[in-house]
Structure formats: C-alpha cells, structure tokens
Backbone bond lengths (Angstrom), bond angles and torsions (degrees), N, CA, C in turn:
res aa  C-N    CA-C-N  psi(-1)  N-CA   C-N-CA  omega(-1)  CA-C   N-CA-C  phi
1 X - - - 1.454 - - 1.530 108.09 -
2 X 1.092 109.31 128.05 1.617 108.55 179.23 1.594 125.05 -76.03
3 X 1.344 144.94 -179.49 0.868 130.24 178.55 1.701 135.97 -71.86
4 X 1.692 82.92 -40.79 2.316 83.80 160.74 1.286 103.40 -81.59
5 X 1.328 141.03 45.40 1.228 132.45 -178.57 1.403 97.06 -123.67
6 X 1.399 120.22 -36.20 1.426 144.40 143.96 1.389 112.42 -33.81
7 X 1.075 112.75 -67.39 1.574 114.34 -152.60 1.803 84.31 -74.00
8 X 1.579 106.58 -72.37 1.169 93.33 -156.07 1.756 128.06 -61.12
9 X 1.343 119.41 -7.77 1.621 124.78 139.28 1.343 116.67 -32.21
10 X 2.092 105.72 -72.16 1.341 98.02 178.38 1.589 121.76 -39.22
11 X 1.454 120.22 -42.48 1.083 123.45 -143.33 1.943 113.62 -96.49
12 X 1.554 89.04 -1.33 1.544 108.67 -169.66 2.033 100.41 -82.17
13 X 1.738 128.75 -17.52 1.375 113.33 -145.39 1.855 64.68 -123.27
14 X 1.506 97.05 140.74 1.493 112.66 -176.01 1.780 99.42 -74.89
15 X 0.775 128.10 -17.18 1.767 137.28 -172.33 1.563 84.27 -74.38
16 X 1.118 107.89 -63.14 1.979 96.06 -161.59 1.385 93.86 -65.80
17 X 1.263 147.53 -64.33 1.541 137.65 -171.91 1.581 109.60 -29.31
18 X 1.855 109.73 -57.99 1.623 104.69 175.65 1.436 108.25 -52.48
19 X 1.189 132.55 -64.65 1.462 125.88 160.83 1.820 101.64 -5.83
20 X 1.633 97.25 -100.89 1.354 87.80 -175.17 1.763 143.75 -36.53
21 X 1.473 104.21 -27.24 1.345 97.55 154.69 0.791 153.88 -130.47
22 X 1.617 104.89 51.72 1.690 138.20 152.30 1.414 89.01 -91.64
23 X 1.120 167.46 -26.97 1.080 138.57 -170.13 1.546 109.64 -107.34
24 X 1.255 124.20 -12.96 1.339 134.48 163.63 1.515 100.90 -73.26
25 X 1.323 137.43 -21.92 1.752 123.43 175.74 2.070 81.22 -85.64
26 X 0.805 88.95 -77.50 1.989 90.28 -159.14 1.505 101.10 -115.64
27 X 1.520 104.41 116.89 1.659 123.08 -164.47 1.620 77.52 -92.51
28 X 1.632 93.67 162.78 1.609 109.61 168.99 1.378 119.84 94.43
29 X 1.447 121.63 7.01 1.322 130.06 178.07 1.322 120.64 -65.42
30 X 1.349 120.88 159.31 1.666 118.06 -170.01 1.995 86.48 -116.17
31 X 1.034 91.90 169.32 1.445 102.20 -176.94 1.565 124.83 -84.68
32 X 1.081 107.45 7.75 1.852 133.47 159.54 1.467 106.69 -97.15
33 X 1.598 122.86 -45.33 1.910 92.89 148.36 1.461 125.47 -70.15
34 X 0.960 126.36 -17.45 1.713 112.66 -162.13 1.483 90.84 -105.85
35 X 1.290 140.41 -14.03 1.480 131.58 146.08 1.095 124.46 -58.41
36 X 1.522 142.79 -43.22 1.390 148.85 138.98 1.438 122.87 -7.66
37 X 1.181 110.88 -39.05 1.716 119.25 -130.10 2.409 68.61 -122.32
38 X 1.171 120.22 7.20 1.819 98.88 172.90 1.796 102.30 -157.75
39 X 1.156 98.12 152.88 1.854 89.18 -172.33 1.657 106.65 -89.88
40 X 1.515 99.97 73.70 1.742 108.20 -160.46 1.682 94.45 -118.75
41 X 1.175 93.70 149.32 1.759 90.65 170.40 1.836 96.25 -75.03
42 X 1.960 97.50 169.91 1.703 106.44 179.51 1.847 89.38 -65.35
43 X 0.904 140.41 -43.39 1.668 136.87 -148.40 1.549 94.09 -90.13
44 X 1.417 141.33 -19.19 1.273 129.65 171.36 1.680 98.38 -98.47
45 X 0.852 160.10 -10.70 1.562 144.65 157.38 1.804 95.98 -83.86
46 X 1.069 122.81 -4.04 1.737 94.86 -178.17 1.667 84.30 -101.00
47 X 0.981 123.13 -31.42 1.894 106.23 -166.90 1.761 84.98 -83.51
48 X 1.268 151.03 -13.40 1.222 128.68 155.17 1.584 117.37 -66.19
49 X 0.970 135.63 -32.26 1.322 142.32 171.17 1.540 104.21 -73.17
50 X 1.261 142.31 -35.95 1.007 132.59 166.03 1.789 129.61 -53.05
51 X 1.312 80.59 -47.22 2.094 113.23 152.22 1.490 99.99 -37.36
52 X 1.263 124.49 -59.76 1.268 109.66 -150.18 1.746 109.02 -103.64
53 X 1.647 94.97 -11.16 1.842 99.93 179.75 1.656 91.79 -71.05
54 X 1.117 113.48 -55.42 1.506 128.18 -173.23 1.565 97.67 -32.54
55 X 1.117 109.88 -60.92 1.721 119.74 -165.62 1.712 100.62 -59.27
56 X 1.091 125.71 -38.95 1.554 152.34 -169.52 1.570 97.32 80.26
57 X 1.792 118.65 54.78 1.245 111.09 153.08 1.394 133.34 -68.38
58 X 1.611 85.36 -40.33 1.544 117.46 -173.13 1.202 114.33 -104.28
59 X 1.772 140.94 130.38 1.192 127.66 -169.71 1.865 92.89 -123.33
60 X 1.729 134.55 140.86 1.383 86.38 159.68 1.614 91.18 -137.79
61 X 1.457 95.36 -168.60 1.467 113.78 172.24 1.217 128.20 -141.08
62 X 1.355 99.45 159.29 2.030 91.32 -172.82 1.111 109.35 -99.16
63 X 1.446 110.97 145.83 1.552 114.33 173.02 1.431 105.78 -113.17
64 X 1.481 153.24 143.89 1.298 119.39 -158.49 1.025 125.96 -3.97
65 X 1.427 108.41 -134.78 1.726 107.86 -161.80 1.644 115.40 -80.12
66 X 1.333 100.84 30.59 1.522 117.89 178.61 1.492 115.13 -95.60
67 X 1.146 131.23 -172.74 1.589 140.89 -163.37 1.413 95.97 174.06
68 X 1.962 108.40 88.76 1.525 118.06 174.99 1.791 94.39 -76.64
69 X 1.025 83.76 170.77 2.092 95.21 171.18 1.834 93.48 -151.76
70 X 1.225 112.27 123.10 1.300 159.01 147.45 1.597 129.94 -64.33
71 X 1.478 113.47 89.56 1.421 91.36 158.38 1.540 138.23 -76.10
72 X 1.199 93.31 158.52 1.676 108.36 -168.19 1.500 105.33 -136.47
73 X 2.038 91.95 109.51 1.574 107.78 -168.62 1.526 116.35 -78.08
74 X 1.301 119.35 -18.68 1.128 139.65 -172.59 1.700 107.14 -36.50
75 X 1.599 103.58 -70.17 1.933 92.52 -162.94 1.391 108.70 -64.05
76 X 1.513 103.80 -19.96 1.886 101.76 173.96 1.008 133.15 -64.89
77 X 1.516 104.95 -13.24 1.368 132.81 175.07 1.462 105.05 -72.50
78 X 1.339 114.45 -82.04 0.921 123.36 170.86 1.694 134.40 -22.20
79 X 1.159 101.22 -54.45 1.456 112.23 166.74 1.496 111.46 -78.18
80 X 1.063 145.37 2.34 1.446 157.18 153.03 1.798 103.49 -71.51
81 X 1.239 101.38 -49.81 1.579 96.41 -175.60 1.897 117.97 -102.68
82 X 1.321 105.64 15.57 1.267 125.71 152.83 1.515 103.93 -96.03
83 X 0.957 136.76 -90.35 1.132 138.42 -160.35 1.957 137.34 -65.75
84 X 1.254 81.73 -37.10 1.594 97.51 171.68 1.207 121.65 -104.01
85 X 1.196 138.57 -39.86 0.965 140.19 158.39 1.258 117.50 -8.78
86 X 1.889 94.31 -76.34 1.665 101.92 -152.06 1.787 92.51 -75.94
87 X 0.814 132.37 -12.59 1.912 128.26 165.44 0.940 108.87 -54.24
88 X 1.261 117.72 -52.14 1.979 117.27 -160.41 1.266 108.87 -105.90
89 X 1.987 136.35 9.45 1.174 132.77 164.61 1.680 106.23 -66.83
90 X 0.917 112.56 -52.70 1.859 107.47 176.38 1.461 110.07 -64.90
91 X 0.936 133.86 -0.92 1.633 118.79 174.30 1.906 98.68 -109.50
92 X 1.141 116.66 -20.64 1.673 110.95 168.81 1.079 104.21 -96.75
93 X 1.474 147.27 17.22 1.190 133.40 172.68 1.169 86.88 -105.46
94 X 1.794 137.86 -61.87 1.303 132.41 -172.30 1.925 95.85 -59.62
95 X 1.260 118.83 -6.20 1.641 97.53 162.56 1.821 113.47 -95.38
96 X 1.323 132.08 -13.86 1.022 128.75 143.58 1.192 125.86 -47.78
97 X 1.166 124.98 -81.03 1.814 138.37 177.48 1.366 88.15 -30.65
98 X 1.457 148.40 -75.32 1.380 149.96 155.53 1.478 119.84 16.14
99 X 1.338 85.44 -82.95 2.041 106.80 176.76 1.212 102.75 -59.94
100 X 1.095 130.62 -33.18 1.916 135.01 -152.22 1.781 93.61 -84.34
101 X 1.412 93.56 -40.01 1.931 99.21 -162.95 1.802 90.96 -72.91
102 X 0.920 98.10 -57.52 2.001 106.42 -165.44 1.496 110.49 -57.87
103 X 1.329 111.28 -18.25 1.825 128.99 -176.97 1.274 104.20 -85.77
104 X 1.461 114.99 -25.67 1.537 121.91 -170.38 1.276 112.68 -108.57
105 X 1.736 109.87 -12.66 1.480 113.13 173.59 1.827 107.58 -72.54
106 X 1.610 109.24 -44.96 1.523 116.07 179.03 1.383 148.56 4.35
C-alpha cells in the first residue's frame, strides 16, 4: 500500500478526522483525553490512532509513563499538493489573466 493510500484510508472513517481535530485545537494529548472526548471503547480509539500513526498523521512520544500523540500536517500536505493543486492551478490563473486584463482596462 503506498503512502496516500494510507493517508487517504486514514482520512476516509469520520472517527479518525475527530481525532485529527482534537489534536489540531491542542496537540499533545494522551489517549485518556482523546478517549473522553468519543463514546468509543479505550481498544477502538487506540487501533484508530494506529490508523493514523500508520498513515504518519499522527506521530507520538512518551513522556513518562505517558504516550502524547501529535499531529503531523505533512502527508495532508502533501496530498493537497498532489492532488488539488494541479485542478485548481488553471482556474486561478484564468483568475489572474482576469485581474491583469480589468487592471489594464482602468
């Protein structure tokens, strides 16, 4: 499986997105907050987080006997500038050429 094959899995089950944005308001959560925060058992939010380490959404680290989880904007990035990008460069360029013509009509 390749790597946007990853992400965009992760990014397909609405549970991992809430994931992602609880940790996009306040990064650094242990998995006793981000279990709190859904009416999930502890063993179905950790194999979703596994979902998303896998993807490399989520990166974490331990602080003692803790296990923070970290988002990591990067492959979203990535797949933003694979995929969308190159769609919507010809419709903002024909919105440049636009501004450029009407700036020059003045």
């Amino acid at each position: 499986m390749s790597d946007d094959d990853r992400v965009f899995k992760a990014l397909a089950d609405p549970t991992r997105r809430f994931l992602l944005d609880r940790l996009l308001v306040r990064d650094g959560r242990t998995l006793t907050e981000l279990e709190s925060e859904l009416e999930m058992t502890r063993f179905g939010v950790m194999k979703h987080l596994r979902v998303l380490e896998d993807a490399g959404l989520v990166v974490t680290r331990r602080s003692g006997r803790e296990k923070l989880h970290f988002l990591n904007p990067v492959p979203i990035r990535l797949i933003h500038d694979r995929w969308i990008d190159k769609f919507t460069e010809r419709q903002l360029s024909a919105l440049a050429d636009l501004k450029a013509e009407l700036e020059g009509k003045a």
